[in-house]
TORTORGU-121792 format. One line per 2 residues: for each residue z, y, x of C-alpha. Coordinates in steps of 0.25 Angstrom, whole numbers, plus 5000, padded with zeros to 4 digits. Each point is the difference from the previous one (the first is absolute). Example, Ala and Ser with C-alpha at 12.3 -4.5 7.8 and 13.67 -1.06 7.14 Angstrom:
5031,4982,5049  4998,5014,5006;
END
This chain:
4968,5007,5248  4992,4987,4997;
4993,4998,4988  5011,4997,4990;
5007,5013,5002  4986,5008,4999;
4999,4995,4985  5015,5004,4998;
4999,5014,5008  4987,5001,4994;
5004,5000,4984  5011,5008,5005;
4991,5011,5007  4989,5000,4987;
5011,5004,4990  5008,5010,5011;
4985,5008,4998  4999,4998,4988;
5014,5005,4996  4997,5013,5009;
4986,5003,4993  5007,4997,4987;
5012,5009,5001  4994,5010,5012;
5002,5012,4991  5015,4998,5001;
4998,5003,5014  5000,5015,5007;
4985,5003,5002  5003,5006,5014;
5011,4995,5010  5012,5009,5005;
5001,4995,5014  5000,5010,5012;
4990,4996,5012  5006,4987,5007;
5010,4996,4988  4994,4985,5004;
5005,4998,5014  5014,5003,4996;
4998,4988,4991  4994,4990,5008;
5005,4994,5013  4992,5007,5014;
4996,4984,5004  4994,4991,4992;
5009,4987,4997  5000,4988,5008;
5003,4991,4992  4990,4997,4985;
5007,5006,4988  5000,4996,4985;
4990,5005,4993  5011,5004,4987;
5005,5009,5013  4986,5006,5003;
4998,5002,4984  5014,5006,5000;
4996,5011,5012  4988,5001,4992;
5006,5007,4988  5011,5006,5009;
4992,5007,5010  4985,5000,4999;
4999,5004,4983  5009,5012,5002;
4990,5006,5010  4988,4995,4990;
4991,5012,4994  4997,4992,4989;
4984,5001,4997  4999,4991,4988;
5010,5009,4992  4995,5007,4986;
5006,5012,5006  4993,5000,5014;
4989,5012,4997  4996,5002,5016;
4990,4997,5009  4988,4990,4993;
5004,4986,4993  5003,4989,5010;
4995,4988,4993  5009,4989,4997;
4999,4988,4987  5005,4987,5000;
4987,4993,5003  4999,5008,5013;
5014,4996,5006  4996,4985,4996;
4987,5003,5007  5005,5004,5013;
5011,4989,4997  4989,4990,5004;
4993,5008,5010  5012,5000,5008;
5002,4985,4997  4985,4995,5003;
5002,5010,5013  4985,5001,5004;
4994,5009,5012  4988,5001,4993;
4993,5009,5013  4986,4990,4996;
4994,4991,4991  5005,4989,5007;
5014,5003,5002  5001,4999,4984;
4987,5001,4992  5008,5002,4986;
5005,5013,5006  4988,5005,5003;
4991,4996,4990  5011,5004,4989;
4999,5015,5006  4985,5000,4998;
5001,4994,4985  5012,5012,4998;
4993,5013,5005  4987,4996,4995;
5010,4998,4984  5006,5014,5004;
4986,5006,5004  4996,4995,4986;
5009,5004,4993  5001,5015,5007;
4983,5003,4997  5000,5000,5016;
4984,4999,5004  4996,4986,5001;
4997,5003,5015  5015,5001,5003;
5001,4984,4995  4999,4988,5008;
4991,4994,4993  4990,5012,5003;
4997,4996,5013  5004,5010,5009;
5013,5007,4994  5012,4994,4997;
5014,5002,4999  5014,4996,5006;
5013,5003,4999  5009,5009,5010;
5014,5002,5001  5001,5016,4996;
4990,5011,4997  5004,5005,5014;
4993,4989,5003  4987,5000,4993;
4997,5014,5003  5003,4998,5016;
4993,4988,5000  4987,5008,4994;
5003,5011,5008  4999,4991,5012;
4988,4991,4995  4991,5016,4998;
5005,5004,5013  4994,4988,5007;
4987,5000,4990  5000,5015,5004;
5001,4998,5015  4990,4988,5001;
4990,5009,4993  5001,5013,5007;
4999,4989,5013  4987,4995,4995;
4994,5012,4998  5004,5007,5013;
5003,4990,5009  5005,5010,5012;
5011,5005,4990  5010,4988,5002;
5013,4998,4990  5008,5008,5011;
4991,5013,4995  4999,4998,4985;
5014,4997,4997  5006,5013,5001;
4989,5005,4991  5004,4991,4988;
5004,5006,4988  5005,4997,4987;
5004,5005,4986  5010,4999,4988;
5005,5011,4991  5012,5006,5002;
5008,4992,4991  4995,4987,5004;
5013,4990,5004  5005,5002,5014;
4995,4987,5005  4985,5005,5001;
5008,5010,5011  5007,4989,5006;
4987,4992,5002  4990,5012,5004;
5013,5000,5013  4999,4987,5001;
4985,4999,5002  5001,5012,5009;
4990,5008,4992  5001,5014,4994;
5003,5001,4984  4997,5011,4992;
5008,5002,4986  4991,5008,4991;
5005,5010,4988  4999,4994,4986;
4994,5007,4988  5009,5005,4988;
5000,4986,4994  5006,4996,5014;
4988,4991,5002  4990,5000,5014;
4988,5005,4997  4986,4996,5007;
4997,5016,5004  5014,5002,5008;
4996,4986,5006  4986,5004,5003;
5003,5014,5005  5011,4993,5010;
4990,4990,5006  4988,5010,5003;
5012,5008,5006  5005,4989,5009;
4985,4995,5004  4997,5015,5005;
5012,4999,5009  4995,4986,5005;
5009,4992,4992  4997,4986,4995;
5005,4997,4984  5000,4985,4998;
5010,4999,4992  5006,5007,4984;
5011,4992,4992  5001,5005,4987;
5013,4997,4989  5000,4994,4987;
5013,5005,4995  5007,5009,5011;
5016,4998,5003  5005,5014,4997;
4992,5000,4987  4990,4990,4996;
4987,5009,5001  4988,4994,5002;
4989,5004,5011  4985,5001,4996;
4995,4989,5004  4984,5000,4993;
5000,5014,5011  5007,4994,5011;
4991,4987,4999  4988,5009,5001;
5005,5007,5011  5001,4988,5009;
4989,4993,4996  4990,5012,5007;
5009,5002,5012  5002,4984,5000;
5016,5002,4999  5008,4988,4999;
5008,5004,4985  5013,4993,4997;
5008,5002,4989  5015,4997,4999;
5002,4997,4986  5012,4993,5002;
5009,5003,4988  4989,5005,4989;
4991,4989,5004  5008,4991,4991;
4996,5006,4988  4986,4997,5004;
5003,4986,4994  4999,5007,4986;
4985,5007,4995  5005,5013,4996;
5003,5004,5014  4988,4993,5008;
4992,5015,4999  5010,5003,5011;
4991,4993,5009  4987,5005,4996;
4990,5001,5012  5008,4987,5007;
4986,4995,5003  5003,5010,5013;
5012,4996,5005  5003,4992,5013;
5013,4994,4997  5010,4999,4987;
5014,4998,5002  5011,4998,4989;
5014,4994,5000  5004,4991,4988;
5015,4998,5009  4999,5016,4993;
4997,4999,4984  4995,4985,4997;
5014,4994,5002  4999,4993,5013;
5009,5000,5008  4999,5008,5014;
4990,4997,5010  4987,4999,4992;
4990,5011,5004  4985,4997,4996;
4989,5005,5009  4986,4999,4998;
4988,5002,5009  4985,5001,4995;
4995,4994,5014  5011,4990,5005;
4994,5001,5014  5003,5015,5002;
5015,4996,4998  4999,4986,5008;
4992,5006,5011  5011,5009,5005;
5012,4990,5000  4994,4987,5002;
5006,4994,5013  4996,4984,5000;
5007,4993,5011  4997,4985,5001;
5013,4995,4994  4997,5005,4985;
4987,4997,5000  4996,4989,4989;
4986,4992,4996  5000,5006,4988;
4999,5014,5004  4986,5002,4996;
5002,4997,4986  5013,5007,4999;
5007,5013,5001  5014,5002,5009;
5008,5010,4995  5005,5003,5013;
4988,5006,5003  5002,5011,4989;
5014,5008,5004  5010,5002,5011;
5008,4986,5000  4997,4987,5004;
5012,4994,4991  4996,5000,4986;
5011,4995,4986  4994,4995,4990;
5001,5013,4991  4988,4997,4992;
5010,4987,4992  5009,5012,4994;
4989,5008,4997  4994,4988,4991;
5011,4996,4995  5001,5014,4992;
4986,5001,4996  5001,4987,4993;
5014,5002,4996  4996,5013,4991;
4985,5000,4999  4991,5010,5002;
5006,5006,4985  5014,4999,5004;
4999,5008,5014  4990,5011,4991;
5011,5001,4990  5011,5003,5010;
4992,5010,5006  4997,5007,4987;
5015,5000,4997  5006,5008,5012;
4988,5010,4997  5005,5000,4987;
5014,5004,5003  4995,5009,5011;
4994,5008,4989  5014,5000,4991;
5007,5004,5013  4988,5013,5001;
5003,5002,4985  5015,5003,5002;
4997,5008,5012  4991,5008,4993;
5008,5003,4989  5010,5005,5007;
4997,5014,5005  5009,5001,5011;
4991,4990,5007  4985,4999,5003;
4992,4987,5005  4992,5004,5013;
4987,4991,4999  4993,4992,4990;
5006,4987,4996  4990,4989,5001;
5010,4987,5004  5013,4996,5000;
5004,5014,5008  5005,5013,4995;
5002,5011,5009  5008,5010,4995;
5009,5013,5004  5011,5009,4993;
4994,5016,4998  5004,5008,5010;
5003,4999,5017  4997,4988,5007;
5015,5000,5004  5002,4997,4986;
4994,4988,4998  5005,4994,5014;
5012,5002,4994  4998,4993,4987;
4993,4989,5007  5013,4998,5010;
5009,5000,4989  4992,4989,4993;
5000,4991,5011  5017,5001,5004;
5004,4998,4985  4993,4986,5001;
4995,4999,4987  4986,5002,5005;
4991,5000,5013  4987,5009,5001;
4994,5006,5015  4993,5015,4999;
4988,5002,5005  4992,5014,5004;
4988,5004,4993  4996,5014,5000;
5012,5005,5007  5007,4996,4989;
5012,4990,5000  4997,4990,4989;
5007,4988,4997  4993,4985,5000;
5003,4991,4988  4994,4987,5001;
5003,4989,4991  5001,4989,5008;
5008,4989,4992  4991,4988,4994;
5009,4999,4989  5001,5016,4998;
5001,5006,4985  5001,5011,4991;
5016,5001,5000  5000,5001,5016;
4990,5011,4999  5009,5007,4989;
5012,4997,5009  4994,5005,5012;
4996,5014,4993  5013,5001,4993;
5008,4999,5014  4989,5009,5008;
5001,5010,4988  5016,5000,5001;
5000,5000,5015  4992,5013,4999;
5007,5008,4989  5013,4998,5009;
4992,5006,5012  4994,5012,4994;
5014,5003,4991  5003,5003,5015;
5002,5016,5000  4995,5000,5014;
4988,4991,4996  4997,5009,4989;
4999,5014,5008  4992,4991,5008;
4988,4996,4989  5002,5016,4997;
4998,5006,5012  4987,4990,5003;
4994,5004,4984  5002,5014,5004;
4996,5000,5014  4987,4992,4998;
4990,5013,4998  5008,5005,5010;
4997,4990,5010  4984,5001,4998;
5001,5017,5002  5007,4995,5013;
4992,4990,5005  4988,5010,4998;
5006,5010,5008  5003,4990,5011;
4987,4994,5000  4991,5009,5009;
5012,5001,5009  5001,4984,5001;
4985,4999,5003  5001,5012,5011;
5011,4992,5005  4992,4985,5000;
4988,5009,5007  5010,4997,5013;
4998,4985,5000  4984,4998,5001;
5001,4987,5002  5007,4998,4987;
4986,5006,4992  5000,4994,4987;
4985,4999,5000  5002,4989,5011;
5014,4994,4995  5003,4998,4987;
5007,4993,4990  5013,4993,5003;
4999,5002,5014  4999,5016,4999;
5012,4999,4988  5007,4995,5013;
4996,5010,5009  5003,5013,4991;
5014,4995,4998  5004,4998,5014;
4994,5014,5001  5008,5005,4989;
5013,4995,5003  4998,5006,5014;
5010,5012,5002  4996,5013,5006;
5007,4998,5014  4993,4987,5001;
4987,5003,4997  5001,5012,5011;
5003,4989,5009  4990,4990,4996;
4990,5007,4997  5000,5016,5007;
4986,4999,4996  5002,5004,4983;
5006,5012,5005  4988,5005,5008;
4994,5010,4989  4987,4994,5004;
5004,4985,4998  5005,5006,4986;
4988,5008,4995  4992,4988,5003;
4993,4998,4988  4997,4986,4991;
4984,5003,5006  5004,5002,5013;
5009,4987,5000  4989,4992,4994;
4988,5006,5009  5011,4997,5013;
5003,4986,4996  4983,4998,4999;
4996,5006,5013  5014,4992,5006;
4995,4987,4993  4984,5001,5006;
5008,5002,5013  5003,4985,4999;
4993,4989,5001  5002,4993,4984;
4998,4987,5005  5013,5002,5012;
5014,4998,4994  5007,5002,5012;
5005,5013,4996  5002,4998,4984;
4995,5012,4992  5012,4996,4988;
5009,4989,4996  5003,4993,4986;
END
């Protein structure tokens, strides 16, 4: 394709994306393809001969937009937005035409220096501490390809911060040693990437219990780090949310900043989706006592329209980040160095795009006041969506409706609501996710379209509200919703019954003492306990049937697991006294 074609193929390419975007709502929200549809469309080797780009575009609308879940659709309701506007895709347009490696300065100032200039608009914007911007001094800010990213790379930067210290002060206790001893935390309903980074950085992670406000609270985060340095553990590191996945809570941050402040805790806080809204005052209180934190990431390639990947991290001391991955061989080393930053320096990759060119093509597109308004208008419809749900008393919402996010359950079974949320999603007319908050099955609505208004709110809860009264005119639905109304008192006589047998029966398993594990881990432990049958625990475990091993009372555990643990050296891990 020489130049002359580009112009042609490229006019034809701006209006095929403009046509889907305009008339995307004609389109099935979610595909009706079975797993491998694509092979049996496309050849098993790829052509040897170059093909016509009308035949490409043609394959285009014949094979790939069939199997297209389509994210920019007023009627997609799942997951979180993924950002997307015009200024964006042209953004990326001539990023992908300039086709820098900006790794340093010198491989392409502009690249650089226009990322600076960017997070230090964003950090303005947001109310972030002024120590968090470049022109502080120490802090500063760069952009990373995910949140996954961001919080492995932290995790990564306090591990090594953490180990050079504890080296420092003890220098017979070598890397070797310490690391086993690592320890970090997140509430429990913190985004399953701060898991995958804590198995990453091999180093144990603890999901703490949130309060009834679903929040993470600086007493269950204190009370978990004396318990952990009593057993010899090291805490380095807590990430907190800013808007959680299955329900946009918000952790405490004020007490959790407090908290790791005195224990000298590195605190990171994953505000990726509801850090957007940062951008307008009424919600900067969400960040009070920020003058705490370690590091600040949010993701504008989530609610601030740009297009996927733009995720914004920023570090109060650029050298804690820098001095765990900086590797400098001589070949990209420049005479400039000592006056300028290289962003390779501050994350995993060497390669770097140019993403900072979308992401200042969109501020200046819409302004400060055009972002602020289209944040202010999903909450807005968020809160007509919460008003139809509420005044509709088959249906309750399960957690308080801060952003562009309701959560929300029929009355009745969790069955029931599965149900309705599977129904949903095969008629096509709309696509939402459940998540699980409180044991309960509640289903997620997120507005996620830029261009989303009152008539697809009113459209989605019609079809939602019809969907449903099909399920529960369902005579086996119905017995269903009566039997769990009247079963419920039942249940709790039950469960008090049963109580003091479960607790005989957990007195077998010592090591599972819920004074020594707790929180998800021991949610874990006590269902694989409980779903054990009665022949298999009588082989696995001969011991619960000992009259003795079942008399042992909750003090007697406690008293054994003392005396076992002064038995030990705390500072030896060769023998773990728990997992995470």
């Amino acid at each position: 394709m020489d130049s002359c074609e580009f112009r042609k193929k490229g006019k034809e390419m701006v209006d095929y994306i403009a046509d889907y975007m305009e008339n995307i709502h004609n389109r099935r929200v979610i595909p009706e393809v079975e797993p491998g549809y694509l092979k049996q469309l496309l050849p098993d080797t790829a052509p040897e001969m170059s093909e016509g780009f009308d035949e490409i575009m043609k394959d285009v609308e014949r094979t790939i937009m069939p199997g297209i879940t389509h994210w920019q659709h007023p009627h997609f309701h799942a997951y979180f937005p993924s950002g997307n506007s015009y200024p964006s895709i042209l953004g990326d347009m001539l990023s992908d035409a300039i086709g820098c490696i900006g790794f340093s300065w010198a491989s392409s100032p502009a690249c650089t220096e226009l990322e600076a200039i960017t997070m230090d608009w964003l950090g303005k914007m947001m109310g972030l501490p002024k120590f968090f911007l470049h022109g502080s001094g120490k802090g500063g800010g760069v952009i990373q390809g995910s949140a996954s990213e961001c919080i492995l790379v932290t995790l990564l930067a306090a591990r090594h911060h953490a180990l050079q210290e504890r080296e420092s002060m003890s220098p017979l206790f070598r890397n070797a040693t310490n690391l086993p001893k690592l320890v970090a935390y997140c509430s429990k309903l913190s985004h399953s990437c701060v898991e995958k980074a804590g198995m990453l950085g091999f180093v144990h992670l603890r999901q703490l219990d949130v309060d009834d406000n679903l929040s993470l609270r600086g007493n269950v985060l204190e009370a978990a780090i004396q318990e952990d340095k009593k057993l010899g553990f090291i805490p380095f590191y807590v990430c907190a949310t800013l808007g959680t996945t299955a329900c946009c809570s918000f952790d405490n941050i004020a007490e959790l900043g407090e908290v790791c402040v005195r224990e000298n805790i590195w605190l990171h806080v994953d505000a990726a989706y509801a850090g957007n809204a940062l951008i307008c005052p009424e919600f900067q209180h969400l960040i009070k006592g920020a003058e705490n934190l370690t590091s600040f990431s949010c993701n504008p390639n989530k609610w601030m329209l740009v297009n996927f990947d733009c995720s914004l991290l920023w570090v109060r001391d650029r050298l804690m980040l820098t001095s765990s991955m900086t590797v400098d061989p001589l070949y990209l080393q420049h005479k400039h160095e000592d006056q300028t930053i290289d962003l390779r320096h501050w994350g995993i990759p060497l390669s770097r795009r140019f993403r900072a060119l979308k992401l200042w093509f969109v501020i200046r597109s819409y302004g400060v006041t055009g972002l602020q308004a289209y944040i202010r208008k999903h909450i807005k419809l968020a809160q007509l969506f919460e008003t139809y749900v509420k005044n509709d008393a088959r249906f309750e919402v399960s957690a308080p409706v801060n952003m562009g996010l309701v959560c929300f359950r029929l009355k009745g079974p969790n069955s029931l609501t599965k149900k309705l949320n599977r129904l949903i999603n095969e008629s096509g007319q709309l696509h939402m996710v459940p998540a699980l908050i409180n044991k309960n099955y509640v289903i997620r609505f997120a507005l996620c379209a830029e261009n989303a208004n009152e008539n697809d709110i009113e459209f989605a809860w019609k079809a939602i509200s019809a969907i449903a009264s099909t399920l529960l005119a369902r005579p086996s639905v119905e017995k269903s919703v009566s039997e769990y109304r009247t079963s419920e008192s039942d249940e709790e006589e039950r469960s008090e019954e049963t109580s003091e047998e479960d607790e005989e029966g957990d007195n077998a398993f010592m090591e599972f003492d819920n004074d020594i594990i707790f929180d998800e881990s021991s949610t874990r432990m006590r269902s694989v306990m409980f779903r054990r049958s009665t022949f298999q625990r009588m082989i696995s475990d001969p011991k619960c049937y000992d009259p003795k091993a079942r008399g042992f009372s909750r003090e007697g555990r406690r008293r054994y697991m003392s005396e076992s643990c002064s038995k030990r050296n705390p500072l030896s891990f060769d023998e773990p006294i728990f997992n995470f």
